[in-house]
C-alpha positions as CSV (number, residue, x, y, z in Angstrom):
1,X,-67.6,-61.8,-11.6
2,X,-64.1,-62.0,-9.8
3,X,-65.2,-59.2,-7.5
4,X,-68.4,-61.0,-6.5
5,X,-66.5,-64.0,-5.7
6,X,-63.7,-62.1,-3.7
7,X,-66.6,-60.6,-2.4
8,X,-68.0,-63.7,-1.1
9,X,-65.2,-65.3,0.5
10,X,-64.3,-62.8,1.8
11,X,-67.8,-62.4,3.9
12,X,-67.7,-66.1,4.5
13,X,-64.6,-65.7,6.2
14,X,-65.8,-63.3,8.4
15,X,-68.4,-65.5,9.8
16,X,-65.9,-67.9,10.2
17,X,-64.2,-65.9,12.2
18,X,-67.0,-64.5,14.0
19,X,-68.0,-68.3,14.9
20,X,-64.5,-69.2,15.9
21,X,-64.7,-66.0,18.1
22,X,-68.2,-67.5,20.0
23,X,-66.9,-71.4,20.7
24,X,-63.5,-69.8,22.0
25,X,-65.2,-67.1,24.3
26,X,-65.9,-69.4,27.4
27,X,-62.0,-69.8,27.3
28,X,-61.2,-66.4,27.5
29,X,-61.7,-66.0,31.2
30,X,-59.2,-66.9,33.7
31,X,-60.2,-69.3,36.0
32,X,-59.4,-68.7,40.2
33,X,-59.5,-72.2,40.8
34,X,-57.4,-73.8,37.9
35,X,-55.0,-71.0,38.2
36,X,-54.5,-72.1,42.2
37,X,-54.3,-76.0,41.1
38,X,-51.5,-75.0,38.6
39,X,-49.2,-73.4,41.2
40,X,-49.7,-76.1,43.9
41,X,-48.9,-78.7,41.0
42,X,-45.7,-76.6,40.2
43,X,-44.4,-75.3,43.4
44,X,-45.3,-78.3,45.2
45,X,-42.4,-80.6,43.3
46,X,-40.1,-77.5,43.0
47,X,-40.1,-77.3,46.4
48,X,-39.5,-81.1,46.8
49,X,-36.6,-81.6,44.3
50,X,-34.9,-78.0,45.9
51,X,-35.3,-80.1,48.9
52,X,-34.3,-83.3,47.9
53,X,-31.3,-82.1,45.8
54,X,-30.0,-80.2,49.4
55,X,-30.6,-83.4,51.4
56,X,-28.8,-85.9,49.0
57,X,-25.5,-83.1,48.5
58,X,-23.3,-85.1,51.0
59,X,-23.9,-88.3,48.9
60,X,-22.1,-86.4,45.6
61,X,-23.0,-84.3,42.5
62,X,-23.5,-87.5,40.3
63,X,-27.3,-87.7,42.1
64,X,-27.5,-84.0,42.9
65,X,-27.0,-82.8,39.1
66,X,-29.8,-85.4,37.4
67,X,-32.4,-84.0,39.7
68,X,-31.7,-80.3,38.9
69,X,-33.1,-80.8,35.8
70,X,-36.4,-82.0,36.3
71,X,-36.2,-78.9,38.8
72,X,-35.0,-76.5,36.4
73,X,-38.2,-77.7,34.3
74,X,-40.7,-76.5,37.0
75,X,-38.9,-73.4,37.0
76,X,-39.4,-72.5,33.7
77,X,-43.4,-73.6,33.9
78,X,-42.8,-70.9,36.8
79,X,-41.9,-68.2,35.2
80,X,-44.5,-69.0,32.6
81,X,-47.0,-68.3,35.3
82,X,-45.1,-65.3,36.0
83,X,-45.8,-64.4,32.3
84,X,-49.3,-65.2,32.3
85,X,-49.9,-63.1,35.5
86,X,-48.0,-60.3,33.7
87,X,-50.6,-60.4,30.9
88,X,-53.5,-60.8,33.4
89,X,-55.0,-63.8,32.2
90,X,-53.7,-66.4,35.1
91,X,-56.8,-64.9,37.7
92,X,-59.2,-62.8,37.4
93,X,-57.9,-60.3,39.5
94,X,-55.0,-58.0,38.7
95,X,-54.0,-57.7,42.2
96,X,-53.6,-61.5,42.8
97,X,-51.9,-61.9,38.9
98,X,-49.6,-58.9,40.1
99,X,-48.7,-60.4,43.9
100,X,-48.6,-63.6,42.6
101,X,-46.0,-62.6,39.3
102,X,-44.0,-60.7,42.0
103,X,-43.6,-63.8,44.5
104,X,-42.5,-65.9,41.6
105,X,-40.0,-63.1,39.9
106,X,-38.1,-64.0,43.4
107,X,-37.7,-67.7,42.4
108,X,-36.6,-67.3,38.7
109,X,-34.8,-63.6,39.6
110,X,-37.4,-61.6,37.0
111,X,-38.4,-58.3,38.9
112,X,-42.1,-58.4,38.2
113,X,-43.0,-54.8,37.1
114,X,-40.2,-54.2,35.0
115,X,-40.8,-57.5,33.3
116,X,-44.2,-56.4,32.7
117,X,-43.9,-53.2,31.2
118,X,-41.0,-54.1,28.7
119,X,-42.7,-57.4,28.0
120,X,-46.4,-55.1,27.2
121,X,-44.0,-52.6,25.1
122,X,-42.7,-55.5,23.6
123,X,-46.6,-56.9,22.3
124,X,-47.7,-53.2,21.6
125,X,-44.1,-52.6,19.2
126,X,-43.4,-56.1,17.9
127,X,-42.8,-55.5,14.1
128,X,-42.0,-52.2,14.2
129,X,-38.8,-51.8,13.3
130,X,-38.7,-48.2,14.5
131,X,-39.6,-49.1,18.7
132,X,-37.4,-52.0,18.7
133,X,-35.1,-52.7,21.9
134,X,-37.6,-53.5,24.5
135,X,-37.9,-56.8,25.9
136,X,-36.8,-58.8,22.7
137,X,-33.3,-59.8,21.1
138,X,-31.9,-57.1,18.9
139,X,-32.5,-57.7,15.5
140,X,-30.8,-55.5,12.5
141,X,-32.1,-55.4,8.9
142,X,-29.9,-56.3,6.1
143,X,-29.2,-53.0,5.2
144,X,-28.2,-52.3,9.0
145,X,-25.8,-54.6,8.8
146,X,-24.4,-53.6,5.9
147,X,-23.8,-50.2,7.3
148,X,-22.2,-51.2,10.2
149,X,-17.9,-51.6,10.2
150,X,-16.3,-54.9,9.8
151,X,-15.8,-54.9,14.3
152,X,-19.5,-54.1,14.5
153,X,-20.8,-57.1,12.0
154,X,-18.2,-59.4,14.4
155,X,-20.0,-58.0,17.2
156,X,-23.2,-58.8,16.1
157,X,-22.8,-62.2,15.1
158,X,-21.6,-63.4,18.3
159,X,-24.2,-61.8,19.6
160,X,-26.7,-63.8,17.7
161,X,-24.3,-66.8,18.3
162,X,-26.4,-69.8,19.7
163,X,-23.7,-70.0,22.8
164,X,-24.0,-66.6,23.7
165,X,-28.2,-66.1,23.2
166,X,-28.7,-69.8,24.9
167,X,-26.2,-69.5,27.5
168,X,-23.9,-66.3,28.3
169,X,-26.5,-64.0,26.9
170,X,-29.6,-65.6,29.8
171,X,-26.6,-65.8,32.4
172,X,-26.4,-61.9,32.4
173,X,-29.4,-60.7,31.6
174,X,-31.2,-63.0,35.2
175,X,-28.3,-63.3,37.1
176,X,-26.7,-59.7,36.6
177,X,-28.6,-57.3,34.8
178,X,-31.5,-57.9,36.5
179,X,-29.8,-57.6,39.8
180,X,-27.3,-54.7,38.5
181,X,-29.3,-52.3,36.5
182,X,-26.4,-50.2,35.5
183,X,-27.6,-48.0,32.4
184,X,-31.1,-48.6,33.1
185,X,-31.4,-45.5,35.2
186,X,-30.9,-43.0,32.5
187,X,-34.9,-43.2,31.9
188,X,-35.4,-42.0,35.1
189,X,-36.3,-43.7,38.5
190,X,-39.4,-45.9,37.1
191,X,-38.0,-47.8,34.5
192,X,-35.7,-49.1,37.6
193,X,-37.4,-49.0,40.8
194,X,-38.7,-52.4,40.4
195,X,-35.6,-53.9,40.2
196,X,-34.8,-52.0,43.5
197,X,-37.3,-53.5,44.9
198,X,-37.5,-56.9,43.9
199,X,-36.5,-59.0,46.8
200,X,-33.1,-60.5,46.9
201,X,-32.2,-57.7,44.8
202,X,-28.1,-56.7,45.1
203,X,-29.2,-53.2,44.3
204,X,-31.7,-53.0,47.0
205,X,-29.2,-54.8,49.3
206,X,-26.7,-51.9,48.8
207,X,-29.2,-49.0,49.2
């Protein structure tokens, strides 16, 4: 009898989901002309506040300062553009999501194609506790912990300290890593030839 039912709910479920699937199918496809409106509505006050914030500099810091974070806000809708693009769900054309993602990785200092492919090995190993280190935070088990010395614990909780993964930890990874890849060529050219060629790049500046 408890089969049946299981059974049952279980089925019902499906067709749940199988309905859900149908009304949320016209959403699935990018849209060209929504995707356009969102980066004029983004870059256009980016653009304006970089502006404004250079043209009021001479009058002090105290108006400069309030306006960078409004600024700093279309930014980070920026580079989530970026990160649609990188998943190919911003148009419906991978070479406008790809030109488009690599534009923007100039603004927030992402390279584009290196981004991507970390960030897809991230999705495709997320869980996995034996493909971890791509494109997320490094996370150890309990019993990894455990096993490391007394200096490596120490090391990992500042680590995982809020100041360090909300402030030093971003500083470094857009601002040097990004620009630097030192260690990341031991995979071999690919891994780092976006970063080479990412505009504005240091590395590419001292080829």
């Amino acid at each position: 009898m408890k089969s049946n039912q299981d059974h049952t709910q279980s089925a019902a479920a499906t067709q749940a989901a199988r309905a859900w699937a149908q009304v949320l199918a016209p959403y699935r496809q990018p849209s060209n002309g929504r995707g356009i409106v969102e980066i004029v509505i983004t870059i256009v006050p980016f653009v304006a506040l970089w502006v404004l914030m250079w043209a009021t500099l001479d009058l002090g810091y105290w108006l400069v300062l309030p306006l960078a974070i409004p600024a700093a806000g279309f930014l980070v809708r920026l580079f989530m553009i970026q990160h649609d693009c990188g998943h190919g769900s911003f148009f419906r054309h991978r070479r406008a999501n790809d030109w488009t993602g690599r534009i923007i990785g100039v603004l927030t200092l992402t390279p584009y194609g290196f981004w991507r492919r970390t960030h897809a090995m991230h999705h495709a190993s997320s869980g996995n506790l034996d493909r971890r280190g791509f494109g997320d935070v490094d996370t150890l088990t309990v019993d990894e912990y455990r096993a490391r010395s007394v200096w490596g614990r120490l090391r990992y909780r500042l680590y995982r300290h809020p100041l360090v993964m909300f402030g030093i930890g971003p500083a470094y990874l857009f601002i040097l890593q990004y620009r630097l890849p030192v260690g990341m060529m031991r995979c071999g050219w690919q891994p780092g030839r976006e970063l080479f060629l990412t505009p504005g790049s240091t590395a590419r500046k001292r080829r």
